[in-house]
C-alpha positions in Angstrom: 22.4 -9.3 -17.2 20.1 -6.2 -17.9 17.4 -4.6 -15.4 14.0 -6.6 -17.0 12.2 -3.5 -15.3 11.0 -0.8 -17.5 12.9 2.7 -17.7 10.1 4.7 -16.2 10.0 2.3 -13.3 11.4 3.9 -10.0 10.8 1.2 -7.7 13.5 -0.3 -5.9 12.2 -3.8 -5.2 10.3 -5.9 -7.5 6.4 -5.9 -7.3 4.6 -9.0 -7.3 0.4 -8.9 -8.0 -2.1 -9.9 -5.5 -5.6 -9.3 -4.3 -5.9 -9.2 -0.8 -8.2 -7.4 1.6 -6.9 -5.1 3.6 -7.5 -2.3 6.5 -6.3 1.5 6.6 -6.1 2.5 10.3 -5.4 5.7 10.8 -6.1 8.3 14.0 -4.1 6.0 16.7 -6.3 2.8 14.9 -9.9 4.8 15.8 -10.7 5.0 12.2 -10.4 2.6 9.7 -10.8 2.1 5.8 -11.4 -1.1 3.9 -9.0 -2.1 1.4 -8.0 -4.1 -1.8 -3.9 -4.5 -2.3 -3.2 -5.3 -5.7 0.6 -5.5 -5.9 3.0 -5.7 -3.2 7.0 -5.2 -2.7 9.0 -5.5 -0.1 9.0 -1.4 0.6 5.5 -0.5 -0.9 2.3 -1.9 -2.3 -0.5 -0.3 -4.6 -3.8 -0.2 -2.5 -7.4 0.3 -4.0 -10.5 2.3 -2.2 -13.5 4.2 -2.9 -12.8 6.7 -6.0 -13.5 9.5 -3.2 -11.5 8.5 -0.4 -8.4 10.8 1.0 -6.0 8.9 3.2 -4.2 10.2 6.0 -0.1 11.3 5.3 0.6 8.3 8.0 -1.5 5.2 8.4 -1.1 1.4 9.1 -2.1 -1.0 6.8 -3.2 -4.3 7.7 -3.4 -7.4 5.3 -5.7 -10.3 6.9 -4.2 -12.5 4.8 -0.3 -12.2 5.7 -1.3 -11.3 9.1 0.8 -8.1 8.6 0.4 -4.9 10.2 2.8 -1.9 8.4 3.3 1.6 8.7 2.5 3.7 5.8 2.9 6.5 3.7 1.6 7.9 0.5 3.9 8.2 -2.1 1.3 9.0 -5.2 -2.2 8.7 -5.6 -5.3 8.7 -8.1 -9.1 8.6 -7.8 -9.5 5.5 -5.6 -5.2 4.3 -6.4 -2.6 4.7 -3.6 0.9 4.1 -4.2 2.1 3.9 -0.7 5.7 2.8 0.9 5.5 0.3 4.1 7.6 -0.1 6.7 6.9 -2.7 9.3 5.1 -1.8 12.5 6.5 -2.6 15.8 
């Protein structure tokens, strides 16, 4: 059985699309950003904001609709495209 994923892929887990609203809290949850996830994994997901936006190196990331709260990091990034690797949140 062969890897279906494409060479050039680097992620571990298999990514699976979605749309779902989500929160970035960041400075001890003072500050927060509004969200769209687009794919999720089970060690990452690809998160959409305004083209301008910087995020933090560490943030949370809360999805509504999963009523999941994860720690985050930015792993790559373009105007208003976060690759970012989650790890839950006690």
């Amino acid at each position: 059985m062969t890897d279906a994923r494409p060479a050039q892929e680097r992620r571990k887990a298999t990514r699976k699309r979605c749309l779902f609203r989500g929160r970035v809290l960041f400075n001890d949850n003072i500050r927060t950003l509004d969200c769209m996830v687009r794919n999720l994994s089970d060690g990452g997901a690809l998160i959409e904001t305004e083209a301008l936006t910087i995020l933090p190196a560490g943030f949370r990331l809360a999805i509504d609709a999963r009523r999941s709260l994860s720690a985050g990091v930015v792993r790559w990034h373009q105007p208003g495209k976060f690759g970012v690797e989650l790890r839950e949140s006690a």
